[in-house]
Structures are given as C-alpha cells and as structure tokens.
C-alpha positions as CSV (number, residue, x, y, z in Angstrom):
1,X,-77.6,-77.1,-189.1
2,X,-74.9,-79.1,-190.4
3,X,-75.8,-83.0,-190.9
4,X,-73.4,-85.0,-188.7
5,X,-74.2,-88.9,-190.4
6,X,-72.1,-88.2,-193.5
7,X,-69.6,-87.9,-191.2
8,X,-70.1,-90.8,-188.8
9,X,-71.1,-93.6,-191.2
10,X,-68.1,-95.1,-192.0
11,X,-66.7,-96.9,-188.7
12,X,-64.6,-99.6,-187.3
13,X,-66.4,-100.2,-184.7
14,X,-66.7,-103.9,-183.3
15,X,-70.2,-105.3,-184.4
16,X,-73.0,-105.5,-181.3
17,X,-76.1,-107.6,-180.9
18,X,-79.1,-107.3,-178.9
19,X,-79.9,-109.1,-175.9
20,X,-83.6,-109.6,-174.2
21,X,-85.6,-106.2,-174.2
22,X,-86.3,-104.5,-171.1
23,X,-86.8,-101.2,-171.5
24,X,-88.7,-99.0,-173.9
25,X,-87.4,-95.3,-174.4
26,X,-90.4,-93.3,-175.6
27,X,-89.6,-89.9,-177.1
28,X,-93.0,-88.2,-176.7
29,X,-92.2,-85.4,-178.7
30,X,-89.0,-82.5,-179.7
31,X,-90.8,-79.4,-178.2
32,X,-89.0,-78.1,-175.1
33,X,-89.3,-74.6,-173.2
34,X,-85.3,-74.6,-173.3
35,X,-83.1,-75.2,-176.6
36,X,-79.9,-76.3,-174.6
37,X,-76.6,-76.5,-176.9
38,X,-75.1,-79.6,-176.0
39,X,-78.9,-81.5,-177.4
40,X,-78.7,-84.1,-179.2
41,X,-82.3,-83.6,-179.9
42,X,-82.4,-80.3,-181.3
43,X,-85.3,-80.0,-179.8
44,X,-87.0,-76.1,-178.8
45,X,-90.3,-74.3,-177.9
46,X,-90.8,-74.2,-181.9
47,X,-90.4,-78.3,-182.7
48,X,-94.3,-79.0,-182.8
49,X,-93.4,-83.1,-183.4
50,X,-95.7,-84.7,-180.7
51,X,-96.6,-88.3,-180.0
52,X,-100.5,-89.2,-180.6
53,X,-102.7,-90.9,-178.6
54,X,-102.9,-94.0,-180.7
55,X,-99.4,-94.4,-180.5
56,X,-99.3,-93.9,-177.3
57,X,-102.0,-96.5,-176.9
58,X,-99.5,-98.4,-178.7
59,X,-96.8,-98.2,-176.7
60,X,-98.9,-99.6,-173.4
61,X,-99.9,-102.4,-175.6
62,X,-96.0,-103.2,-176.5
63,X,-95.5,-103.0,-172.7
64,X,-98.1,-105.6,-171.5
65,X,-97.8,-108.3,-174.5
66,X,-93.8,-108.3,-174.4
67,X,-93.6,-108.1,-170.5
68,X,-91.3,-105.1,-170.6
69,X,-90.2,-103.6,-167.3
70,X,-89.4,-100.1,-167.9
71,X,-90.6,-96.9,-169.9
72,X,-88.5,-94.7,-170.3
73,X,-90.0,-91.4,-171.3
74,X,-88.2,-88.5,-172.8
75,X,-88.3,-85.8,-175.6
76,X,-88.1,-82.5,-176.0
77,X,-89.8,-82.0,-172.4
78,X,-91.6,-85.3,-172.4
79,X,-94.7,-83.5,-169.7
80,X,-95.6,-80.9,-172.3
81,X,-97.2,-84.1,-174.5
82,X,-100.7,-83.9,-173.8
83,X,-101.0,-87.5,-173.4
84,X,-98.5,-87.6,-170.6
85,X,-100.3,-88.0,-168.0
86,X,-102.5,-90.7,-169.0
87,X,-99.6,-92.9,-170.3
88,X,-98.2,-92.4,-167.0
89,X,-101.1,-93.6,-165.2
90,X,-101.8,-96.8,-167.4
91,X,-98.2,-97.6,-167.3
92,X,-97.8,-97.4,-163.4
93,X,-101.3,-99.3,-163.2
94,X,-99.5,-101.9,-164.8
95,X,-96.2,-102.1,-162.9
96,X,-94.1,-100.7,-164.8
97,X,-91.1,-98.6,-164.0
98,X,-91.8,-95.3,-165.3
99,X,-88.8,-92.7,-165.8
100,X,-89.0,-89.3,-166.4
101,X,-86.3,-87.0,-167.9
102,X,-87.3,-83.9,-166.9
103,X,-85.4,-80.8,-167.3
104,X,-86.9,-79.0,-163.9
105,X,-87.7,-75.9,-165.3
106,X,-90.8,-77.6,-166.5
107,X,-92.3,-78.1,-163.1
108,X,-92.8,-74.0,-163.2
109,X,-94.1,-73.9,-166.5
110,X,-97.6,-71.6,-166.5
111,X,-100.4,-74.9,-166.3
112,X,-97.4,-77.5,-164.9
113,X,-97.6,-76.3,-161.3
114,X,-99.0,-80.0,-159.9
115,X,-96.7,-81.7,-162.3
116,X,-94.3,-82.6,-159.5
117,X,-97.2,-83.6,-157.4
118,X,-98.6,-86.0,-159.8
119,X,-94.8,-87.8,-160.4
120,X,-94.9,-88.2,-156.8
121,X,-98.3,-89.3,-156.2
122,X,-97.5,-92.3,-159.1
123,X,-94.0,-93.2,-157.8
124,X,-92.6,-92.0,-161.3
125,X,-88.4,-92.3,-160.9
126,X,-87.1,-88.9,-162.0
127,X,-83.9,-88.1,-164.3
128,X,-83.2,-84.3,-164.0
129,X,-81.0,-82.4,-165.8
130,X,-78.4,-79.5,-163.7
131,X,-74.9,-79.9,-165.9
132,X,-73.6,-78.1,-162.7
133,X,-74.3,-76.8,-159.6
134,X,-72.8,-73.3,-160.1
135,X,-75.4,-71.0,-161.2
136,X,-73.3,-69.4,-164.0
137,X,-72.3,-72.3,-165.6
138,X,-75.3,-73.4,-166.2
139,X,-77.2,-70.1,-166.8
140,X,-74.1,-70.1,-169.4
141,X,-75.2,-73.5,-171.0
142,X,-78.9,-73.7,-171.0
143,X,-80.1,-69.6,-170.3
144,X,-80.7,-66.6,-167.7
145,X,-82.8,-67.9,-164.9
146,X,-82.1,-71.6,-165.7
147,X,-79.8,-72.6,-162.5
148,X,-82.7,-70.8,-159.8
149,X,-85.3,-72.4,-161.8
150,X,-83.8,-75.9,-161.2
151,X,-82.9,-75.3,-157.7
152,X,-86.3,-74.1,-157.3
153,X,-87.7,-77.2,-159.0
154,X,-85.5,-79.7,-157.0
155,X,-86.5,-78.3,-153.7
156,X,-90.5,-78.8,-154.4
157,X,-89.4,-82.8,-154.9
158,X,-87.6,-83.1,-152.0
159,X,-90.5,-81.5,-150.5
160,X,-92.5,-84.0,-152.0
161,X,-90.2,-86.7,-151.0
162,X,-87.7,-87.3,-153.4
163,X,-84.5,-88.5,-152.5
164,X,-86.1,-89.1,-149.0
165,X,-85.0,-92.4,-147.2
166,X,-87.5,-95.1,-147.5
167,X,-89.9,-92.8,-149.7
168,X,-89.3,-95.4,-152.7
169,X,-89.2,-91.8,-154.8
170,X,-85.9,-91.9,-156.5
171,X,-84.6,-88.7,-158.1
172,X,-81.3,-88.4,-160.1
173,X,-79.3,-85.8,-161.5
174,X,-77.2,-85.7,-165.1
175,X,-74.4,-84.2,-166.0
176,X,-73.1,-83.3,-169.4
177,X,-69.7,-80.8,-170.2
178,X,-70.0,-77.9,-171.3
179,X,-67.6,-78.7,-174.6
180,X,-66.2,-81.7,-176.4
181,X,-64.3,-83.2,-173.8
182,X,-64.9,-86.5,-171.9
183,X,-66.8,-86.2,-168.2
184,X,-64.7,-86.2,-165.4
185,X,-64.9,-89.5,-163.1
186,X,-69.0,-89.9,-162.1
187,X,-68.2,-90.9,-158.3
188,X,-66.3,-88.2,-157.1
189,X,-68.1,-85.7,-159.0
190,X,-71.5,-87.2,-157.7
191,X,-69.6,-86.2,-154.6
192,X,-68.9,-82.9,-155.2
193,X,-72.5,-82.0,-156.5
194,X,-74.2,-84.2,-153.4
195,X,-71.7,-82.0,-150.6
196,X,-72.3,-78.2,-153.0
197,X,-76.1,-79.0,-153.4
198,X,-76.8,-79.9,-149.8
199,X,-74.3,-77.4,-148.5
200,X,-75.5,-73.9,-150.1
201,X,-79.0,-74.8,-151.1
202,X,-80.7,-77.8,-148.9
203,X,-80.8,-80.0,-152.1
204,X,-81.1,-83.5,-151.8
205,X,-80.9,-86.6,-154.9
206,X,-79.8,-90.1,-154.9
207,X,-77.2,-90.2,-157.9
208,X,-75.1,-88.4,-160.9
209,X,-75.1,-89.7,-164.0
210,X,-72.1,-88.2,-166.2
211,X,-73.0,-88.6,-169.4
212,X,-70.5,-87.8,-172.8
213,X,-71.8,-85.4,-175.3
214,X,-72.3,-87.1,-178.8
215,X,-71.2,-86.0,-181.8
216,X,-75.0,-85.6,-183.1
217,X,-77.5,-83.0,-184.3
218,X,-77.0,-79.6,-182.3
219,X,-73.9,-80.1,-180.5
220,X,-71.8,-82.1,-183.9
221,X,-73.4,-79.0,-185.8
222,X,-71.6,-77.1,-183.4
223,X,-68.2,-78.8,-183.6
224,X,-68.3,-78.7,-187.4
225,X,-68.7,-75.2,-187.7
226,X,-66.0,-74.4,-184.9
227,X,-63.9,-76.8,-186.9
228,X,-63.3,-79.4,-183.9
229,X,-65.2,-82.5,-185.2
230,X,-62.4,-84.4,-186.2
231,X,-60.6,-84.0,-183.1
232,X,-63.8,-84.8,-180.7
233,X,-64.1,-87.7,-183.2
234,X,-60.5,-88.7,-181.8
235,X,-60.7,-87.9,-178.7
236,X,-63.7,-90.7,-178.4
237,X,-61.7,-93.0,-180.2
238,X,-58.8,-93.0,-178.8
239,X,-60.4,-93.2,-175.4
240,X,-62.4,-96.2,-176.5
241,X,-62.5,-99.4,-173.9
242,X,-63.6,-102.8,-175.0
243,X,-65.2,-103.7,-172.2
244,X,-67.4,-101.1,-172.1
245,X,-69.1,-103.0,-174.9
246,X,-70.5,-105.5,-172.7
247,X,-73.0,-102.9,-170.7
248,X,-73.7,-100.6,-173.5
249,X,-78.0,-99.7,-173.2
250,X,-78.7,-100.4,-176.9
251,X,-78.2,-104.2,-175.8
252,X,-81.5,-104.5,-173.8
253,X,-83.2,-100.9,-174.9
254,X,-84.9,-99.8,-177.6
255,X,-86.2,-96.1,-178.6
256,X,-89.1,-94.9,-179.8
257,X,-89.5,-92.0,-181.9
258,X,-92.9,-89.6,-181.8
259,X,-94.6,-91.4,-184.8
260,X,-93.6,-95.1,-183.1
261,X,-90.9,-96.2,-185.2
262,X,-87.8,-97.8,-183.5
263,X,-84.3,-97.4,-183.3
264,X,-81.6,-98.8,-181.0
265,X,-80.6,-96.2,-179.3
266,X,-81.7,-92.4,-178.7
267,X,-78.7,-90.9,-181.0
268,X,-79.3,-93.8,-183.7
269,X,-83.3,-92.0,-183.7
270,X,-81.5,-88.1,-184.3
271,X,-79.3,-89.8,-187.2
272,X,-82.6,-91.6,-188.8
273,X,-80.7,-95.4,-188.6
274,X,-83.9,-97.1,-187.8
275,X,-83.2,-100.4,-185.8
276,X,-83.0,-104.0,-188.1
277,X,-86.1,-106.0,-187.0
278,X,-86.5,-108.8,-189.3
279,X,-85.7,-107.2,-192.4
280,X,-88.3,-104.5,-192.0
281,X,-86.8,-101.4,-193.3
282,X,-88.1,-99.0,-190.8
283,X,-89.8,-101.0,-187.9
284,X,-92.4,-99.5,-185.9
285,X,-93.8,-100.3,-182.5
286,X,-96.6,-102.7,-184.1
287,X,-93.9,-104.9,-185.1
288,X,-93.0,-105.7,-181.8
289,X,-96.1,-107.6,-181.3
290,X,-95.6,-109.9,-183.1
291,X,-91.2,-110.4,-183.0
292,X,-88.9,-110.5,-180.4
293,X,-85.8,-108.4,-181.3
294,X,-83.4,-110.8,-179.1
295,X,-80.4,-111.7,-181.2
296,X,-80.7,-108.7,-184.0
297,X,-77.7,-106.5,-184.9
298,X,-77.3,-103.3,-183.7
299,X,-77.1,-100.6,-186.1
300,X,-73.4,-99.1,-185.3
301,X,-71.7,-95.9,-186.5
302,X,-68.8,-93.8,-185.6
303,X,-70.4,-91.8,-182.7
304,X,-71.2,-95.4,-180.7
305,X,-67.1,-94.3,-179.5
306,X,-69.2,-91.8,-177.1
307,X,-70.9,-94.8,-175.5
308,X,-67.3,-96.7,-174.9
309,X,-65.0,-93.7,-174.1
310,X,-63.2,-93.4,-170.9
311,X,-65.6,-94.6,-168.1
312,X,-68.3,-95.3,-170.7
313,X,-71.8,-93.6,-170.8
314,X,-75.3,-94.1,-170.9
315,X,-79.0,-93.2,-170.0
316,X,-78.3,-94.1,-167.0
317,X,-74.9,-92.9,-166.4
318,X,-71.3,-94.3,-166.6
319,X,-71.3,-97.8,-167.5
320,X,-67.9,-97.8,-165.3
321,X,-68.1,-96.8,-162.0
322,X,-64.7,-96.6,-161.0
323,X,-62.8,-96.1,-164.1
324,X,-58.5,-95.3,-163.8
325,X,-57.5,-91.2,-164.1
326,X,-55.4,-92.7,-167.3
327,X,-58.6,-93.8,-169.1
328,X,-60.4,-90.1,-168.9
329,X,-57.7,-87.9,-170.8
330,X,-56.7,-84.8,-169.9
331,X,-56.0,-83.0,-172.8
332,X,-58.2,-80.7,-174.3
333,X,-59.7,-80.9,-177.9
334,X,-57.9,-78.4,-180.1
335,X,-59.3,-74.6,-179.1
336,X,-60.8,-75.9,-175.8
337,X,-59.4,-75.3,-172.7
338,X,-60.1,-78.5,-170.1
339,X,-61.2,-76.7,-166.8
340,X,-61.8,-78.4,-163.2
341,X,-64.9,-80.4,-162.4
342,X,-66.9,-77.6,-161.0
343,X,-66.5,-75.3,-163.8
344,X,-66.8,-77.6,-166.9
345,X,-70.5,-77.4,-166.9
C-alpha cells in the first residue's frame, strides 16, 4: 500500500483550534467482514487490532468525569469487538448517546443474529452504510451479495422500529462515490434514495449523509497507483469553502484509536498525527482525566480539503445543507468519468 502522509504533509491550510468536547469517536478495532475500496481504514476480516477491556473501561471513565455527550463507536465493524456489547450497555446506563456505524451486513453475520435486537432494545442511533441503492453499484463497490445483504439488514430495523415515527430509534444512511469526485448535493440525493428505497423495497431511514472520500490509506493508495492523486488533491482544493471551517467535527470531537490514544479526527488516526494535548507527544485517553483539550490546535494536513470541499463533509454528513450547483464541480478527475447520482455509487 502506498503511504499517502508524504504526500499530504505540506499544506496551506488555515490553522483550526478546538472548541469544548462533546463527542468521543471510539475505533474499537480494524477487523471487518467486508474490505470496501473507498476505506479509509484499510480495515478487513484479517486486521486482528482490537480494543481491550481496560481500555474500554477507559473510555466510560473519560465519558463520566468529562461529562461528554456522545460515543461514537466505529472500526472495522465496531460489533465484532468482544467488548461491544458491554460498553454499549454502561454507556447507555449513563445517558449517553451511543452511535453505531454499522455496515448491515454484520447484522447476518453467523453469532450476530440478535445484534439488531439489542441496538434496539438500548436505543443505540444507527449510521449504516448503502453507497447506493442500486444493487450493482454497490455489489460493484463493496462485493457479490453485499446490496441484498443490506436491504435484508435494513428491513429487520425497520421491523424493529427504526426510522418509525415517535420510536426515538433513529437510523441513517451514508453515502460515499464510487471514485475521486466530490458527492453530489446531500438533500436531493437523500431524496432520491428515501423515494428508490421505499419504492422497490419497503425501506425506511431518517437521513443521508454524503460523505467525500479522503485521500487516505486504501482509497489514496488507490489514486496513487492509478496516477490520479494530484488531481483529487485539486479537485479538493480548488473546491475548498471557508466557511465550511466553522462546523468542521475535529472542533468538538476527538478519536480514539484501539490502544486509546487520541487524534483529532478519524483520518488524522489512519495518518498516525496524534492530537497536541499539552505537549504530550502521543496523548492517550488517561490524559483526558486530568486536561481539558478546549483551545488546542488541531493537527492539519493537506487532506483536511476533503472536510471543506463543495458542501463540506463529515461524520455526520454535509456540513452544508443547501450548498449552490457551482460549488460541487462537475468535471471529472482525469481518467474518471462523472456519472449521475444514481450510478456514482
């Protein structure tokens, strides 16, 4: 795999500090049971990097002491941790908002099969992954079988209440393009996918989020060796939009990485930039206990573009929810054809 930093560290952009911490994002490990190309993970059914139960113990102590609302868990498949489960429970018993970025096909795993019953029972908000809602483009992108899988998956949480009116179980869908372009426009794409999804397969959700590919780990790998880096690289660039900067997630997020240590953002964690926590050179979740991260710089690099391009993007989606056609450009990188909505996934 081609390393991607070497490539990113030199940047322009504008220096970013963090406000008040509200949400942890815990990576509980880089096994998956799909290896999905656009990943900034890398992660696989052969990454054995797991979280342990001390740090995970770790992790609901940094949530009571510091107060902090939401966890955030993701990985890899975050449920395959062994510890999931409990950390889910604890958290919950404490109040916290718990997400879940689950990839669906893990709800009909062999030994998951009352997964989807226990995120339910515990209120747990779910981030799913379907980067369309044709069956080929995703089979395409993330394997044979993937697409039913999901739809299969998605229909047990509806079952289950998801997405129901006044069932306070929220469930939300991401998006990612197949290549290195920018994502279309999130609200009339969550459109398309809410009138499709209902329309030829019963499936309900609550929102899209439409997030940009970044220029790390499997999918920068990729663009090097297609030799379509550099113009990715200027594609984000030239789409960047100031005031984007003001909502980026680094600013009230940090991420945790399976051993505890802590970064600023998910992407920073898959370049090893550890986060700057009173000049500790690689901060780890016990130093949180005793420091509040308010006010710090945020460790910045070239791919931070991906985060400020067009409509902006983030865990949570577009950080612009109406953004002008101008802003999203149309071209395509060099060698990549830019294809409708419905077929970029």
């Amino acid at each position: 795999m081609h390393a991607t930093l070497p490539l990113l560290a030199a940047t322009d952009f504008p220096p970013i500090r963090r406000r008040s911490l509200d949400t942890l994002q815990v990576n509980l490990g880089y096994k998956c049971n799909q290896s999905c190309l656009h990943c900034h993970v890398a992660a696989s059914p052969q990454r054995t990097e797991m979280m342990d139960a001390e740090t995970i113990a770790l992790v609901l102590r940094v949530l009571r002491e510091r107060r902090i609302a939401t966890l955030d868990l993701t990985g890899g498949a975050p449920e395959l941790n062994l510890h999931f489960r409990s950390l889910v429970r604890q958290a919950r018993a404490s109040g916290v908002r718990v997400i879940d970025r689950c990839n669906l096909t893990i709800l009909s795993e062999p030994g998951q099969e009352d997964l989807a019953a226990f995120l339910a029972e515990h209120g747990v908000e779910i981030t799913a992954s379907l980067p369309c809602y044709s069956p080929a483009n995703v089979d395409r992108q993330r394997g044979d079988g993937v697409f039913e899988r999901s739809i299969a998956g998605l229909r047990q949480l509806n079952a289950l209440g998801y997405a129901s009116a006044g069932s306070g179980l929220v469930l939300n869908l991401v998006y990612n393009p197949q290549g290195p372009v920018l994502p279309p426009p999130q609200g009339p794409l969550e459109a398309d996918y809410k009138r499709e999804l209902l329309l030829h397969f019963g499936i309900r959700f609550d929102h899209l989020f439409a997030l940009t590919n970044m220029p790390v780990q499997r999918f920068g790998s990729t663009l090097v060796s297609k030799g379509s880096f550099g113009a990715y690289m200027q594609l984000l660039r030239s789409s960047y939009r100031a005031e984007n900067l003001d909502t980026v997630m680094c600013r009230s997020l940090l991420s945790v990485d399976w051993q505890g240590h802590l970064y600023d953002c998910d992407f920073n964690q898959m370049l090893g930039l550890p986060a700057s926590l009173a000049g500790q050179a690689r901060p780890h979740l016990r130093d949180l206990l005793g420091q509040d991260p308010a006010g710090t710089d945020i460790r910045i690099a070239d791919h931070c573009y991906g985060c400020t391009a067009g409509q902006g993007s983030s865990c949570g989606g577009a950080l612009e929810a109406e953004v002008p056609a101008a802003a999203v450009p149309q071209q395509p990188v060099q060698g990549v054809q830019r294809q409708p909505a419905q077929e970029q996934a």
